[in-house]
C-alpha positions in Angstrom: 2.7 -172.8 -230.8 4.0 -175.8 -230.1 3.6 -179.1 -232.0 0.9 -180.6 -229.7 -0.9 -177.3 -229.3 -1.1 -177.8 -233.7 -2.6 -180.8 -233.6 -5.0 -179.6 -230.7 -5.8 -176.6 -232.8 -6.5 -179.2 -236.2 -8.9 -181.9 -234.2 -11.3 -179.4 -234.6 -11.2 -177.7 -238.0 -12.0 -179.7 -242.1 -8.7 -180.9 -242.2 -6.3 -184.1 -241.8 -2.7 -184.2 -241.3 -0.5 -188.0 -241.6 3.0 -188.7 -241.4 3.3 -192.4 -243.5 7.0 -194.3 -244.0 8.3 -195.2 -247.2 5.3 -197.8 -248.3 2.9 -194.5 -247.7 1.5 -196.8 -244.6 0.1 -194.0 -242.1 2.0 -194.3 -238.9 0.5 -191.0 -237.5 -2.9 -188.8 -238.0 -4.7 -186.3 -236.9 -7.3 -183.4 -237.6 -11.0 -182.8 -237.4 -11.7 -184.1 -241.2 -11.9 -187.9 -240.5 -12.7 -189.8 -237.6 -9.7 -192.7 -237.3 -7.1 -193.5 -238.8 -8.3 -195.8 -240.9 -10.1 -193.6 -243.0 -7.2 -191.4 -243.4 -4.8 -194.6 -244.9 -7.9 -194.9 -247.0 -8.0 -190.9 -248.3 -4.1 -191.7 -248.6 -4.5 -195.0 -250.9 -7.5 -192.8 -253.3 -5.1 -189.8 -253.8 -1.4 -190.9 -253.8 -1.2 -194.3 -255.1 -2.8 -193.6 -258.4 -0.3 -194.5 -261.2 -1.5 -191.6 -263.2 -2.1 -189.6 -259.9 -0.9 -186.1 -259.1 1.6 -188.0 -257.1 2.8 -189.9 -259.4 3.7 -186.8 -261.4 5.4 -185.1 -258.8 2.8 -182.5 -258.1 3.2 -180.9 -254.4 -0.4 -179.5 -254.4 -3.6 -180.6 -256.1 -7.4 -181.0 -255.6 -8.6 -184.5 -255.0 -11.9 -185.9 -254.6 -13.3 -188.3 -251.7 -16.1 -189.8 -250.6 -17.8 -187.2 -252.4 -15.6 -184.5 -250.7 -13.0 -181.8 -252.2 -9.8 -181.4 -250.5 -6.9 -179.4 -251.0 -4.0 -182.0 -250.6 -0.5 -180.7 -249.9 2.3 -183.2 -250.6 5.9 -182.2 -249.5 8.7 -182.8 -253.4 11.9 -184.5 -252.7 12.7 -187.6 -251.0 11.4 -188.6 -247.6 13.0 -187.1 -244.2 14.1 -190.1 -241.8 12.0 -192.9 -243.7 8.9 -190.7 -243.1 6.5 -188.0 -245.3 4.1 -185.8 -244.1 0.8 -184.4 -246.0 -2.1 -182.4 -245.4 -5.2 -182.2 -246.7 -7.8 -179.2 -246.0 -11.6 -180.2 -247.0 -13.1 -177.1 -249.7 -16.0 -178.5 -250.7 -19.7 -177.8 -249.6 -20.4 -181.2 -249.3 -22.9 -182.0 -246.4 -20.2 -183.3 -244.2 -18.5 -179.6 -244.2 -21.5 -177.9 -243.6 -22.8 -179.8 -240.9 -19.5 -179.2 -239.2 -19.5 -175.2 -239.8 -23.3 -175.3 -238.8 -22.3 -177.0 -235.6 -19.6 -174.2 -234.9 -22.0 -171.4 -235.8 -24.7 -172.5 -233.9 -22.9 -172.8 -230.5 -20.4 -169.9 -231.1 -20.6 -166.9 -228.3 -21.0 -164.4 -230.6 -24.4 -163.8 -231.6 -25.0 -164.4 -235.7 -28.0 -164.0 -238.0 -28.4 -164.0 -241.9 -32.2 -162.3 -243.2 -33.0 -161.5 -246.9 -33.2 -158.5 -248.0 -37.7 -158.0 -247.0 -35.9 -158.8 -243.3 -36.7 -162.3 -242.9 -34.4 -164.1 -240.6 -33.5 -167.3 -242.9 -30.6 -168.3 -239.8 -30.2 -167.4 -236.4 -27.4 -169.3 -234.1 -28.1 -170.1 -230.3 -26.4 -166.5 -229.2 -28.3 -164.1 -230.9 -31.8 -166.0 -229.6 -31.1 -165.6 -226.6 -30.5 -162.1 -226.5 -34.4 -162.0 -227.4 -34.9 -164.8 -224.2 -36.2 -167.8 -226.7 -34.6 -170.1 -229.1 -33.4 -170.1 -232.8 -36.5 -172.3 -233.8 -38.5 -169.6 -232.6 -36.8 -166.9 -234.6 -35.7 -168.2 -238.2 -38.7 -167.9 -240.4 -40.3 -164.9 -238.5 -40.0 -160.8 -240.1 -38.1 -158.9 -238.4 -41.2 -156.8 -236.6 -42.5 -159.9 -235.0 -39.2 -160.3 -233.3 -38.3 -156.9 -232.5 -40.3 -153.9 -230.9 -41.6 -151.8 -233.8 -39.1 -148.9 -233.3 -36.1 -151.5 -232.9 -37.7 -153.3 -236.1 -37.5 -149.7 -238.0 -34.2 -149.3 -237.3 -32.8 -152.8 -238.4 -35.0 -152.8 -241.7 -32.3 -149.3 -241.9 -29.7 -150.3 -241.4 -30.0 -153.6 -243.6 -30.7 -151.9 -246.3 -27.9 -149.3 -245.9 -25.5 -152.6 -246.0 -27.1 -154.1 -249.2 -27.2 -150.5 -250.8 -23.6 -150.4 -249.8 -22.4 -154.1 -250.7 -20.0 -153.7 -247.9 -19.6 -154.2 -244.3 -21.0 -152.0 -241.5 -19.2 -151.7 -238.0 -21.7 -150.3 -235.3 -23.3 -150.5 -232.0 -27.2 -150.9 -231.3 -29.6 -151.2 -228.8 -31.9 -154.2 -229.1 -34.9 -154.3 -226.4 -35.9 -158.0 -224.9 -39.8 -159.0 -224.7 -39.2 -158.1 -220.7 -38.7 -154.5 -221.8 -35.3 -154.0 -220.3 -32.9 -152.9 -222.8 -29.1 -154.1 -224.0 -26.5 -153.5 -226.5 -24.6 -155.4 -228.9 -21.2 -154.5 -231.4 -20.3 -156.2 -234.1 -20.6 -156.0 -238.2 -23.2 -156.4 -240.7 -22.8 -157.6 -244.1 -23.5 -159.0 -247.7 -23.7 -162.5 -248.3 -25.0 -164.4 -251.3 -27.5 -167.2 -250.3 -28.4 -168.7 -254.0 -29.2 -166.3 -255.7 -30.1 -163.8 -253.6 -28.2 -161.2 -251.7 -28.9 -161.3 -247.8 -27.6 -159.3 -244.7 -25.8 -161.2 -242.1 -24.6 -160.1 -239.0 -22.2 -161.2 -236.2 -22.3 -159.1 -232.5 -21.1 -159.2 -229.0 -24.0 -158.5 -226.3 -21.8 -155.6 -224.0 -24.7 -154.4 -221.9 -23.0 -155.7 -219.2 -19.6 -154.2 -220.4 -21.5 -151.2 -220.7 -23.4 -151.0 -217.7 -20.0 -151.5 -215.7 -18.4 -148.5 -217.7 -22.3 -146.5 -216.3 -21.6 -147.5 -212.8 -17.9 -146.3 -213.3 -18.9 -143.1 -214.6 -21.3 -142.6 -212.0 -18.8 -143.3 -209.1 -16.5 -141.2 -210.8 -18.9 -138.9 -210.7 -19.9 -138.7 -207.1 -16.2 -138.9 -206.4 -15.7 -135.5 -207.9 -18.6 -134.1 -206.1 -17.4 -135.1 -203.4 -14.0 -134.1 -203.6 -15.1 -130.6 -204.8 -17.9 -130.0 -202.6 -17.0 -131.7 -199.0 -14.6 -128.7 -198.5 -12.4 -131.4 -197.2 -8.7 -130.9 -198.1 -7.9 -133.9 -200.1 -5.5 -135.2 -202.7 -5.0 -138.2 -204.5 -1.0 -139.1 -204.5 0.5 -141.7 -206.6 2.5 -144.6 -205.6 5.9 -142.4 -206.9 4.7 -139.9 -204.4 3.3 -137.5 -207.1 -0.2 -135.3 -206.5 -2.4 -136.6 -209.5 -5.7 -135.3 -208.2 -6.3 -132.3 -205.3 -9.9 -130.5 -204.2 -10.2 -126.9 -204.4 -9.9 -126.8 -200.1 -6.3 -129.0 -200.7 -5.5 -125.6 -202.8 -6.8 -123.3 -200.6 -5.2 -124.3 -197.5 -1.8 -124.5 -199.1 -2.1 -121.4 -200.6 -1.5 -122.7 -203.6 -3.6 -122.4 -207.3 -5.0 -126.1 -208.2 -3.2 -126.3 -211.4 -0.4 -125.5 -209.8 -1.1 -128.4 -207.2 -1.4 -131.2 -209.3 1.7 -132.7 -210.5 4.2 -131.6 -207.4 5.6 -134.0 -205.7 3.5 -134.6 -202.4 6.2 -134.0 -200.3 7.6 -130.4 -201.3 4.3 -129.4 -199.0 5.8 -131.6 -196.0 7.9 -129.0 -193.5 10.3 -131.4 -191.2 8.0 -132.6 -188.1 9.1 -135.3 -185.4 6.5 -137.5 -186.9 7.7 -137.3 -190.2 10.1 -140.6 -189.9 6.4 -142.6 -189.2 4.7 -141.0 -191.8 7.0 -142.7 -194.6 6.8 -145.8 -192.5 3.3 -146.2 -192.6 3.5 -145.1 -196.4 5.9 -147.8 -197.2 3.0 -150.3 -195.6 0.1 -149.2 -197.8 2.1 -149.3 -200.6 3.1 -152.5 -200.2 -0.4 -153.4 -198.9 0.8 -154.6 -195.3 -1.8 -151.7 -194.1 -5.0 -150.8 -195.9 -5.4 -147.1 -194.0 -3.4 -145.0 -191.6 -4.2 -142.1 -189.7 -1.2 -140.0 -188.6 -0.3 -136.4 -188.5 2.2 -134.4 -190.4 3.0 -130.6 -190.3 2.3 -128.6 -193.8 3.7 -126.0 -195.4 2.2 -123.5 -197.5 3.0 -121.0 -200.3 4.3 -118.0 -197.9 6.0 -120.8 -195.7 3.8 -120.6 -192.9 3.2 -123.7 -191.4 0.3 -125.9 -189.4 -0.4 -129.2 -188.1 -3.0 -131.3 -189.9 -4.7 -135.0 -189.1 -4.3 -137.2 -192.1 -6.2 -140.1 -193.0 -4.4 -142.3 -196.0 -6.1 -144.5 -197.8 -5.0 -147.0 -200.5 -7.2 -147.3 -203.8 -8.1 -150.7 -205.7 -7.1 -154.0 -204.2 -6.0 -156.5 -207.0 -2.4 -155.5 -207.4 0.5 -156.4 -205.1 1.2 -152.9 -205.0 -1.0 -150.2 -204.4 -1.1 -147.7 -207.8 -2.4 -144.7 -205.0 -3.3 -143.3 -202.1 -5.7 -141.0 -201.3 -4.7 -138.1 -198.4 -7.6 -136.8 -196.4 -7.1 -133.9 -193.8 -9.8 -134.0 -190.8 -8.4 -131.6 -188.6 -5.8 -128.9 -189.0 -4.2 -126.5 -186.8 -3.8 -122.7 -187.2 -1.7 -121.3 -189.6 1.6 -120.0 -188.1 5.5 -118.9 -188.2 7.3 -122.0 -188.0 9.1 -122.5 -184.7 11.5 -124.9 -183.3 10.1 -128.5 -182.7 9.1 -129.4 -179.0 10.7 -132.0 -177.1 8.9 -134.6 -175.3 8.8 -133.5 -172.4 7.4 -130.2 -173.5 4.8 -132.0 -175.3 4.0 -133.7 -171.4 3.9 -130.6 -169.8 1.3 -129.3 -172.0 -0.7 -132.0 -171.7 -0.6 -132.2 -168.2 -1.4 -128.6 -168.2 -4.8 -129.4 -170.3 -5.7 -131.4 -167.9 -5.3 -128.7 -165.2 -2.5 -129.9 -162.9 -0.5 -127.1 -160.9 3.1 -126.7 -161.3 4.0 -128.8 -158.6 1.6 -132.0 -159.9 3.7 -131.8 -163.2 7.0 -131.7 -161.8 6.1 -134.9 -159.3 4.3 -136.7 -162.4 7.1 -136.4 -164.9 10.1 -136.3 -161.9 11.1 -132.9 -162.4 12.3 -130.1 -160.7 9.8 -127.5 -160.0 12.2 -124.7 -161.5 12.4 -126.8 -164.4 8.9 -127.0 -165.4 8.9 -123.6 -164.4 11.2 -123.0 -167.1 9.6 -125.0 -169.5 6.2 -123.3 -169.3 8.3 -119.8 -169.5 9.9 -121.4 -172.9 6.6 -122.9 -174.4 4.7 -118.9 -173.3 7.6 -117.9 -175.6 7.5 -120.1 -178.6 3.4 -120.3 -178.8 3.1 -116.7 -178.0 0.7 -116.8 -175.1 0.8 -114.6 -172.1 -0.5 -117.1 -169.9 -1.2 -120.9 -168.6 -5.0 -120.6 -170.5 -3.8 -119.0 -173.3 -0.8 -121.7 -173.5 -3.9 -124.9 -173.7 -5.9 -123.0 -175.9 -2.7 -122.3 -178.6 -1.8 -125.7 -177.8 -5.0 -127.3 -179.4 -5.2 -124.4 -182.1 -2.3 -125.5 -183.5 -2.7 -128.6 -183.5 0.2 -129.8 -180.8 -2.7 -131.6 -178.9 -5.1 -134.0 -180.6 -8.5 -132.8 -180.7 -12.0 -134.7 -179.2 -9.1 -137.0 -176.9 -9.4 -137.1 -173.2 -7.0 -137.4 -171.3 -4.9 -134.6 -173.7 -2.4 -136.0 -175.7 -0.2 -134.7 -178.3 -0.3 -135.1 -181.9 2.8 -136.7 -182.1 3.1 -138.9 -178.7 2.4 -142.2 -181.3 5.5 -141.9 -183.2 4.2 -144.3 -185.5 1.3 -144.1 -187.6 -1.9 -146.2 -186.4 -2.8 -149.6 -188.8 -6.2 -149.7 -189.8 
């Protein structure tokens, strides 16, 4: 802390600070204890410029009396730094002064603060720990504890201030109080001995978190229904850090990778990634939710599973929270997937064309006019795809075509899964 964030700090505590030049005239002051400077070259001339004083003697810390106030005074031995000394004086005493200003702090502190004796009458309440009960300190100190609390609640506090004055020492706990509206809060905080006269009281100090701990209920319960849903959808679903790792995975993620859960959680996302055409978008639009220039993506990737069999799957990513620059993760959401199968060489584009084309019923000759081809090579091309998709003929061809995922599902006209070579921004 810096010098003016000190004397920000001391304008509101018992204490004044002065800097005064050789003649002890006060060139600077500060501190919550007096109110101008003119009372503090007053406090100066009283306690420095005795003959006799502490001062005088060379003392560098004393007790001096003022108006009727006790204050620590510390005086800094040796002779003066650039023509000027510094002093400080912290008020002790329990004059009225002093306790008006603690009163004033207590009362209006956020925390909420009580003292009762020990037959549980509340003998001080501040402004806090009224309204926890919806009324006002005047309408607290002076009543029992069972005309401010519900009778169970009363039992309970009766308890527990007894096991503090049977203790002598400080309790930390957490409670639950019950406003004259019925609903219900909590409060955490300590309850301890403290000597008023003669007699030994319990006073307390707590912070109201029923709203802390209703957030942490909500959380729990969307946690909660998260799981559910994750477990029970029979979607295949992971969560995947921002590093690219699998932190969380539902039972169908594990099932249709052939791969146990445990053993799921904690690869690296893309070990279950074979090498697609698309795959150059998919860390694209990856690098955008991370970096939050996209929210979601839908795309498609090719997976990979235990036995190395591979299919096509839709994927929609998601990024989680919204605060950060960065998103911390992304969740991974397959909606449709393709049959299981051998792997087998990637299509080229104008494969991909032909089979949608196909889908949509056109003849050999239609193709080879719509995408300016010979008719022997779309010929050949239909031979090839028979080949690699292992079907014996043009229906069986559309049909493996959509099984495995080369054409996108519920989309007319066809169109294949990986004609957008970029993912689509949502």
């Amino acid at each position: 802390m810096n010098e003016t964030g000190l004397k920000s700090l001391l304008e509101h505590l018992p204490v004044s600070w002065w800097e005064a030049d050789r003649e002890l005239r006060v060139t600077d002051s500060g501190g919550g204890a007096f109110d101008d400077t003119g009372t503090a070259q007053r406090f100066l001339d009283t306690v420095c410029r005795r003959p006799s004083g502490p001062a005088a003697a060379g003392l560098r810390h004393w007790q001096a009396r003022f108006d009727g106030r006790l204050f620590d005074v510390h005086w800094p031995v040796g002779a003066p730094r650039q023509g000027r000394r510094r002093g400080l004086a912290v008020e002790v005493g329990t004059g009225p002064a002093a306790d008006r200003r603690y009163d004033a702090f207590a009362d209006l502190a956020p925390a909420a603060a009580f003292i009762r004796d020990a037959g549980g009458r509340h003998l001080w309440a501040n402004h806090a720990y009224a309204h926890l009960y919806g009324t006002t300190p005047e309408q607290v100190i002076g009543k029992h504890v069972e005309e401010v609390d519900s009778p169970v609640d009363a039992a309970r506090v009766l308890a527990l201030d007894k096991d503090v004055l049977t203790r002598g020492k400080p309790v930390r706990h957490t409670l639950t109080y019950h406003r004259p509206d019925g609903s219900s809060g909590q409060a955490a905080g300590h309850r301890f001995p403290v000597q008023e006269g003669t007699e030994t009281c319990v006073a307390g100090i707590y912070i109201d978190i029923s709203d802390y701990t209703r957030a942490l209920h909500q959380r729990r319960e969307a946690e909660e229904s998260l799981c559910a849903l994750r477990d029970h959808s029979g979607l295949p679903c992971a969560l995947i850090s921002a590093g690219g790792r699998i932190q969380q995975a539902s039972a169908a993620a594990a099932e249709l990778l052939g791969i146990r859960l445990s053993d799921l959680v904690g690869r690296r996302a893309d070990s279950v990634l074979a090498p697609a055409s698309e795959l150059a978008g998919l860390w694209r639009g990856w690098r955008d939710l991370i970096v939050r220039r996209s929210r979601r993506i839908q795309t498609s990737a090719v997976l990979v599973d235990a036995h190395g069999r591979q299919r096509r799957a839709r994927l929609h990513l998601t990024t989680v929270g919204r605060g950060a620059a960065r998103a911390t993760s992304v969740w991974a959401v397959v909606t449709h997937q393709g049959i299981s199968h051998e792997p087998y060489p990637a299509l080229t584009a104008s494969q991909e064309r032909i089979l949608s084309l196909l889908a949509v019923g056109r003849s050999n000759a239609d193709i080879a006019t719509s995408l300016h081809l010979s008719r022997q090579t779309v010929d050949y091309h239909l031979s090839r795809l028979r080949d690699l998709l292992d079907a014996p003929n043009r229906c069986a061809l559309v049909a493996r075509a959509y099984a495995l995922g080369i054409l996108v599902p519920q989309s007319w006209p066809p169109r294949s899964a990986t004609a957008v070579r970029s993912p689509r921004a949502t």
